[in-house]
KEVEXPA-801807 format. One record per residue (C-alpha): z, y, x; residue number from 1; residue in three letters. Coordinates in steps of 0.02 Angstrom, whole numbers. Layout:
     up  north   east kolgu rose
      Z      Y      X   NUM  ALA
...
This chain:
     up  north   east kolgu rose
   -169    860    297     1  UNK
   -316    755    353     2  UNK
   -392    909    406     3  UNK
   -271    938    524     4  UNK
   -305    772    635     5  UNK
   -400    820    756     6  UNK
   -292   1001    803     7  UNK
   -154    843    806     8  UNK
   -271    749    917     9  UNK
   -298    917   1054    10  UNK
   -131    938   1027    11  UNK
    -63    744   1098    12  UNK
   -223    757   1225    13  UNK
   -296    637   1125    14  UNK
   -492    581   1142    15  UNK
   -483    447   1005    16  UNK
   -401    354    886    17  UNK
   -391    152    853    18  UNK
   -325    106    698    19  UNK
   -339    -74    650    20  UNK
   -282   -185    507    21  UNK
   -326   -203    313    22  UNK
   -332    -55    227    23  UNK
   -209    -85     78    24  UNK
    -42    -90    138    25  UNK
    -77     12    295    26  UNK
    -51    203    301    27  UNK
   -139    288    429    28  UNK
   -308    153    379    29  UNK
   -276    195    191    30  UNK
   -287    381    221    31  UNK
   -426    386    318    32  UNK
   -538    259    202    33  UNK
   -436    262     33    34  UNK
   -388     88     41    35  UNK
   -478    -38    -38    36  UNK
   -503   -244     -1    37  UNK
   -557   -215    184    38  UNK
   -444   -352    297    39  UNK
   -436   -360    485    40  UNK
   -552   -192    488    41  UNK
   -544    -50    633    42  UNK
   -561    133    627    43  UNK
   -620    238    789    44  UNK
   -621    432    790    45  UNK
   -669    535    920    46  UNK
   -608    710    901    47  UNK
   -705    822    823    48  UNK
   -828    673    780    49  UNK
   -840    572    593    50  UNK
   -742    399    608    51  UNK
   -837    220    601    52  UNK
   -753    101    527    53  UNK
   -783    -94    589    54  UNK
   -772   -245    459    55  UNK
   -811   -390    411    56  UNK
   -986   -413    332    57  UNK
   -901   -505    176    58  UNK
   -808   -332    154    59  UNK
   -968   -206    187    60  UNK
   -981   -140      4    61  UNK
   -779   -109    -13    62  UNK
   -793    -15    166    63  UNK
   -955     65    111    64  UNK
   -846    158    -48    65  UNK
   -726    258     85    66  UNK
   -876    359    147    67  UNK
   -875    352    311    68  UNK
  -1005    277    425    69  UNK
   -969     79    396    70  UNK
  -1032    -61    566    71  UNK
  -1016   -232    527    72  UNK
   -949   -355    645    73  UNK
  -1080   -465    623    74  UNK
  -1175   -325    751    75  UNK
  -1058   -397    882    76  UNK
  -1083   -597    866    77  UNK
   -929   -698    861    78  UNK
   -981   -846    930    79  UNK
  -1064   -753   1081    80  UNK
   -898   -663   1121    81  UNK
   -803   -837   1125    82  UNK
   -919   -928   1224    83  UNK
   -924   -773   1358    84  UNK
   -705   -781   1325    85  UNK
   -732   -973   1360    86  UNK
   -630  -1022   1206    87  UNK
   -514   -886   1209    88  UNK
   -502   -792   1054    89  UNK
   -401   -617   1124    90  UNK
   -523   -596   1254    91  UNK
   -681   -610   1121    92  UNK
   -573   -477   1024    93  UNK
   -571   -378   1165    94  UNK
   -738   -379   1219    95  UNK
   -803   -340   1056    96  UNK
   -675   -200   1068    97  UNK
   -759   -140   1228    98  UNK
   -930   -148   1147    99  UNK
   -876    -46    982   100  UNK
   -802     89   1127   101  UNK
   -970    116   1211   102  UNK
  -1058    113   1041   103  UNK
   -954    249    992   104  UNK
   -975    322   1164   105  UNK
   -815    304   1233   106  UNK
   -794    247   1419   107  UNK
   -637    344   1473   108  UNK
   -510    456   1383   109  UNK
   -348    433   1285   110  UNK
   -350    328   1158   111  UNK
   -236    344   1019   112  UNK
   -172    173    924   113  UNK
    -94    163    765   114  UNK
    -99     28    596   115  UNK
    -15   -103    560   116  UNK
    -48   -266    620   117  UNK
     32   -395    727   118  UNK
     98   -370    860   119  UNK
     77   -513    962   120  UNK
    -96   -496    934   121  UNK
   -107   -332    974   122  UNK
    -30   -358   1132   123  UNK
   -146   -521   1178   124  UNK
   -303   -390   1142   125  UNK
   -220   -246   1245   126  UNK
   -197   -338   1380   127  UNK
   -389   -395   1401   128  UNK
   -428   -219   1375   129  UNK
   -367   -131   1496   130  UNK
   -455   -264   1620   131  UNK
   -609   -241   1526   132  UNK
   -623    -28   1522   133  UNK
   -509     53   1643   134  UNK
   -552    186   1609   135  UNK
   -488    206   1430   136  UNK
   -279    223   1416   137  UNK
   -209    140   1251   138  UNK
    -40    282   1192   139  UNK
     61    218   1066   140  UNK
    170    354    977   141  UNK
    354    344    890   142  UNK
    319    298    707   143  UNK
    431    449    638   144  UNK
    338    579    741   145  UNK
    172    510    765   146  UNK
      2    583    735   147  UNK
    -16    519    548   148  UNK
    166    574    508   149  UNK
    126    739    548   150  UNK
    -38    725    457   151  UNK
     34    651    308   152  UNK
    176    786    297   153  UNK
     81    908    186   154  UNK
    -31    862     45   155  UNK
   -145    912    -53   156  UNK
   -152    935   -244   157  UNK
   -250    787   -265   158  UNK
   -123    710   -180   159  UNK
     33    766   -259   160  UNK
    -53    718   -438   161  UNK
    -58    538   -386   162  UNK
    142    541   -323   163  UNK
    156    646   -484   164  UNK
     53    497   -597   165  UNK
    165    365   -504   166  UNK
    336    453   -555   167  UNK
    285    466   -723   168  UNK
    256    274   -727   169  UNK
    436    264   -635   170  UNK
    540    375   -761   171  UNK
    429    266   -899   172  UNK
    501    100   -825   173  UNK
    691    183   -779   174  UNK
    685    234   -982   175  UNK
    647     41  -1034   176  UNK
    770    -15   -928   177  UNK
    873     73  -1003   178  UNK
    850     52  -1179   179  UNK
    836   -131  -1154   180  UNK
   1007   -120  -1071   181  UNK
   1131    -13  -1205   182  UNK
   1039   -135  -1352   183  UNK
   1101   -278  -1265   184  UNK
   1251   -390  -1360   185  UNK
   1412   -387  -1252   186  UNK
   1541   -542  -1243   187  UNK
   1725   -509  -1264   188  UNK
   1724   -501  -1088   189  UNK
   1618   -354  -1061   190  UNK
   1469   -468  -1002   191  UNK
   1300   -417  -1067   192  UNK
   1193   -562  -1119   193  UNK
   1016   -569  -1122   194  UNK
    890   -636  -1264   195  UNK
    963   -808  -1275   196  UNK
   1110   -772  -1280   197  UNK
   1152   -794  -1080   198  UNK
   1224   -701   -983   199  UNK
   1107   -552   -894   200  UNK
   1112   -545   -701   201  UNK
   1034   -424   -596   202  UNK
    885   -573   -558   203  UNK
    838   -550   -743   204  UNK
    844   -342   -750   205  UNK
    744   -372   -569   206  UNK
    614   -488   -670   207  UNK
    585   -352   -801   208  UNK
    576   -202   -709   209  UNK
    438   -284   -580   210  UNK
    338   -328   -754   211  UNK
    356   -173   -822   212  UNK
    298    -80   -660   213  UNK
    175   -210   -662   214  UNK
     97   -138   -842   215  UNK
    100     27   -773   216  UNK
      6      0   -628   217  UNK
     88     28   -498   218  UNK
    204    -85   -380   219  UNK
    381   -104   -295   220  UNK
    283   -124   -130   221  UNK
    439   -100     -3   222  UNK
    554   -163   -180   223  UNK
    708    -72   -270   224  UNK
    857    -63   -272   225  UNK
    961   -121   -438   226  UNK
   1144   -147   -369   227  UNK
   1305   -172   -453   228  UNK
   1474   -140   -427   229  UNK
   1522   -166   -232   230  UNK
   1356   -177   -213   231  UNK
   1334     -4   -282   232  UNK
   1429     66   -142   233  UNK
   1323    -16    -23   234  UNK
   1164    100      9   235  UNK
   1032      8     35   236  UNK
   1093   -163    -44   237  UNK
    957   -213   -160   238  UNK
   1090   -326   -275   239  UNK
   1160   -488   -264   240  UNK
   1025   -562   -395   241  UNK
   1185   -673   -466   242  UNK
   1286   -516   -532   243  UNK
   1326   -510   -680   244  UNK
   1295   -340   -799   245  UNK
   1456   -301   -859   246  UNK
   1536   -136   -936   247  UNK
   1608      9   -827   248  UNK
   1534    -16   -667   249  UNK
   1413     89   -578   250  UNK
   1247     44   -555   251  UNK
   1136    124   -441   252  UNK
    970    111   -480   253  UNK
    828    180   -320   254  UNK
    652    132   -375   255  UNK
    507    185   -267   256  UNK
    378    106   -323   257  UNK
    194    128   -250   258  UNK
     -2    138   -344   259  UNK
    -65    -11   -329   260  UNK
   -147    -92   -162   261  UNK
    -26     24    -60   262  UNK
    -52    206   -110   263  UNK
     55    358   -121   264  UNK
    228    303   -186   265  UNK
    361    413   -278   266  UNK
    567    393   -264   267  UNK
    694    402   -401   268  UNK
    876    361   -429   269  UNK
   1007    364   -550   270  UNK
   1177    301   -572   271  UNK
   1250    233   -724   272  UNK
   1410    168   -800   273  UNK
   1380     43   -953   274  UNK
   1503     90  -1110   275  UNK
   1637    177  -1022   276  UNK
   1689    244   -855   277  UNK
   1845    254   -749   278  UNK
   1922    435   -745   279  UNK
   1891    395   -524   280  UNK
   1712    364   -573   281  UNK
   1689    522   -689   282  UNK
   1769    628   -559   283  UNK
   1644    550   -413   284  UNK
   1473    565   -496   285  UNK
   1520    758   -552   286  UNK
   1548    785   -365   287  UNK
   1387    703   -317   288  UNK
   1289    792   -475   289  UNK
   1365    982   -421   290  UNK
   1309    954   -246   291  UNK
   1140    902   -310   292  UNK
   1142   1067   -402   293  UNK
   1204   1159   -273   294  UNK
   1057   1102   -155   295  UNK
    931   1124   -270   296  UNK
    955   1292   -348   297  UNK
    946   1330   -172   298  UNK
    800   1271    -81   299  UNK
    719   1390     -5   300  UNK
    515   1391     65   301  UNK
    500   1369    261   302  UNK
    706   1326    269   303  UNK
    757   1196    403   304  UNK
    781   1042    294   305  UNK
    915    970    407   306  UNK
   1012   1128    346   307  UNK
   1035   1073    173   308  UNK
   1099    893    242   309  UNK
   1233   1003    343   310  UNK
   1280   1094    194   311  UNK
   1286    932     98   312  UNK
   1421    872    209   313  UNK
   1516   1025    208   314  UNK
   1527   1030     18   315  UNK
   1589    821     24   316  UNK
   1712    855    158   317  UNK
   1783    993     73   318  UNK
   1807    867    -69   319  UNK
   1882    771     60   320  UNK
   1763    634     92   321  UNK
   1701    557    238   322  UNK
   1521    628    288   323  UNK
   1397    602    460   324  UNK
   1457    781    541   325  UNK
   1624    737    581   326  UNK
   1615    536    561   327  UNK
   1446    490    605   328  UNK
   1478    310    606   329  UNK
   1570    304    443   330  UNK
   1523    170    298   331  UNK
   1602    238    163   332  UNK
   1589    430     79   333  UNK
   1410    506    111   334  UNK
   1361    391    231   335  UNK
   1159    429    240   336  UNK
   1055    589    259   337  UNK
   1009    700    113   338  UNK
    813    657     82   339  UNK
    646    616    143   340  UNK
    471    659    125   341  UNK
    364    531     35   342  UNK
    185    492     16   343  UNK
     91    347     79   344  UNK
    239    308    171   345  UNK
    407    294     55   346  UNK
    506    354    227   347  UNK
    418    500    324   348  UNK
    398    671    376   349  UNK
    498    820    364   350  UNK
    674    717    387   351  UNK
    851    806    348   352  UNK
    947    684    454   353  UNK
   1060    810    576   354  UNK
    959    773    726   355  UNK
    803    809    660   356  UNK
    691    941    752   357  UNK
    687   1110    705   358  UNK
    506   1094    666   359  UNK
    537    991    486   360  UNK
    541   1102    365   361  UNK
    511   1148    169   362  UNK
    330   1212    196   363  UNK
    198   1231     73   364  UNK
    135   1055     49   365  UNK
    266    946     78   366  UNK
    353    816    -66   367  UNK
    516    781    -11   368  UNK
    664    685    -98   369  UNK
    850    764   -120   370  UNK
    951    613   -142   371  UNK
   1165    640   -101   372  UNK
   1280    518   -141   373  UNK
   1458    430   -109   374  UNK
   1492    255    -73   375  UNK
   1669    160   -102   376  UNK
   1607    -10    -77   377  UNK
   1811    -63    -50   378  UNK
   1840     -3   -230   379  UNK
   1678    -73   -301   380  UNK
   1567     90   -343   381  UNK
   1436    191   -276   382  UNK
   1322    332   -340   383  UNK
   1177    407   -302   384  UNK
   1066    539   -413   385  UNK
    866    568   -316   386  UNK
    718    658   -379   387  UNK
    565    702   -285   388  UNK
    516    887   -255   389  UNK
    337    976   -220   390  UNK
    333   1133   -113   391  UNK
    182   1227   -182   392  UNK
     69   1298    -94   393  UNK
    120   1475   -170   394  UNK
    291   1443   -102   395  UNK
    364   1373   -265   396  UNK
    474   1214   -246   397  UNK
    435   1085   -395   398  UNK
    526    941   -473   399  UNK
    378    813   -489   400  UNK
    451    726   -647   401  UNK
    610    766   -759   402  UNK
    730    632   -831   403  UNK
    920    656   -897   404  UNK
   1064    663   -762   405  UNK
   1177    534   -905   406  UNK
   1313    438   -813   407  UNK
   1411    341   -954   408  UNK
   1298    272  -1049   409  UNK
   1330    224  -1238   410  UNK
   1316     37  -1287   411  UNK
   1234     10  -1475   412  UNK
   1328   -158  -1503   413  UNK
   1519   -139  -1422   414  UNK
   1641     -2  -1464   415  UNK
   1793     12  -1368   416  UNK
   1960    -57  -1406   417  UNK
């Protein structure tokens, strides 16, 4: 939790932190200010010391709402720091850097950075600054494992009621999607068509759900996934927008959307057949739905999570699919690990991947997904069932939002032949 930054900070033998970039959009900035229109801002924290957070003057009032002591940059005159850079606009970065350091009384330590900005520029501005102070070292950290991840890896109740509030908005969007798909009219063919009488492609089912998440307010910041088919068996293909919809294929649809202006996100799937399904299919998605069971009637509080991604495995290969113990490079079977933890990030802390270090577990605090699947892109399916989870801080592991586990899904206007 945020309270926990600056034991993180004594912990990496850090004296300070840089983050820089806007605040929407931008983890580690958006949990320390709570987002907002601030662009092209920087945050400095000293441990054990309140942050400042640097803006632009146009941008003073949004900074002002995060609470936190707010400079403009307009203290630091842009035209003086070029014409001392003689044109060059890194170097007037970095010496306005250098003088937002001493204001905040830093002339040597470990600094921290973290944000997300670009990198060139970055680099351009690091450069001049280790010229400029010497004295101060710049440490950059492994995204997965940095500072913020293990900040961000337990949250608050506050917190969890805003992945909670996004969910509900997901599960509200899945449920229109789906109604809007079984009242669709079918062509002898088994193609869906859409209101005109055309047929539907994933580009049009794509151009609903954004509107509907739209209404809802929140946003498919890092997109979805809405894949038929092959592309079902594909993990992370998003869909070939020229599919069409047709009866008894899979469809795997991941949505994780986030509140608007980059806040906490949430992470759903389900898989569905249209009309009918193959007796191959039926069999598949009951495997992947009993090892969902299995691993959730049995999560336990503190438990390694990369222990339920090993017994994940074990349950597929015994069904005699392919899985990452024994075939780590394999692209078909269970291909991926079992879940995530999710919050301002849609990917982060504790992991379940089989290298993982012992130290992510199911502790009080953490949201986490539980997502196993199989993938047969060769025979054109894939499935997937995900819901996200809440450890409590009693110890009691919560499903954040319910919605039915229905595979075949009945069509109002075709009956089968």
């Amino acid at each position: 939790m945020k309270s926990d930054i600056d034991a993180l900070m004594q912990t990496r033998d850090l004296d300070a932190i840089l983050i820089v970039g806007h605040a929407e959009h931008n983890p580690p900035m958006y949990y320390m200010t709570g987002g907002g229109h601030v662009s092209h801002a920087a945050l400095i924290k000293r441990k054990g010391e309140p942050a400042v957070l640097f803006c632009n003057d146009m941008e003073r009032e949004e900074a002002a709402k995060s609470g936190l002591k707010v400079v403009p940059f307009s203290t630091y005159p842009y035209k003086e720091l070029l014409d001392q850079a003689q044109g060059d606009p890194a170097l007037a970065a970095a010496l306005r850097y250098q003088r937002m350091f001493k204001d905040c009384g830093l002339a040597s330590g470990r600094v921290g950075i973290y944000g997300t900005y670009d990198v060139s520029s970055v680099i351009a501005i690091l450069d001049h600054l280790r010229y400029l102070v010497p004295d101060l070292v710049f440490v950059g950290e492994s995204r997965d494992n940095s500072l913020f991840m293990y900040a961000m890896e337990t949250k608050d109740e506050k917190e969890v009621e805003r992945i909670k509030r996004a969910g509900q908005a997901t599960v509200e969007v899945v449920e229109k999607t789906r109604q809007y798909l079984v009242n669709c009219q079918v062509r002898d063919d088994e193609v869906l068509l859409n209101e005109k009488g055309s047929p539907l492609t994933v580009e049009d089912m794509k151009g609903k759900i954004s509107l509907w998440l739209a209404e809802r307010g929140v946003e498919p910041a890092e997109g979805f996934i809405f894949a038929i088919g092959r592309d079902a068996g594909v993990p992370h293909s998003t869909g070939n927008p020229a599919d069409l919809m047709r009866l008894g294929q899979t469809i795997v649809f991941d949505i994780y959307p986030a509140e608007r202006g980059g806040g906490y996100f949430y992470d759903f799937t389900r898989t569905w057949a249209l009309g009918y399904a193959t007796p191959e299919m039926e069999k598949l998605y009951n495997e992947v739905k009993a090892v969902y069971q299995k691993v959730t009637e049995n999560l336990d509080l503190n438990a390694s999570f990369k222990d339920y991604q090993r017994m994940v495995c074990e349950e597929y290969e015994r069904n005699g699919h392919k899985t990452p113990l024994k075939n780590p490079e394999t692209t078909e079977g269970y291909v991926h690990s079992l879940g995530h933890g999710v919050g301002l990030n849609i990917h982060e802390r504790p992991w379940s991947g089989l290298t993982a270090s012992d130290d992510n577990l199911l502790k009080p605090g953490v949201v986490i997904t539980i997502e196993p699947g199989l993938y047969y892109p060769e025979k054109g399916m894939g499935f997937r069932i995900e819901d996200t989870y809440w450890v409590r801080p009693e110890g009691k592991i919560e499903l954040l939002v319910e919605y039915p586990y229905d595979f075949v899904l009945p069509m109002k206007n075709w009956k089968k032949k």
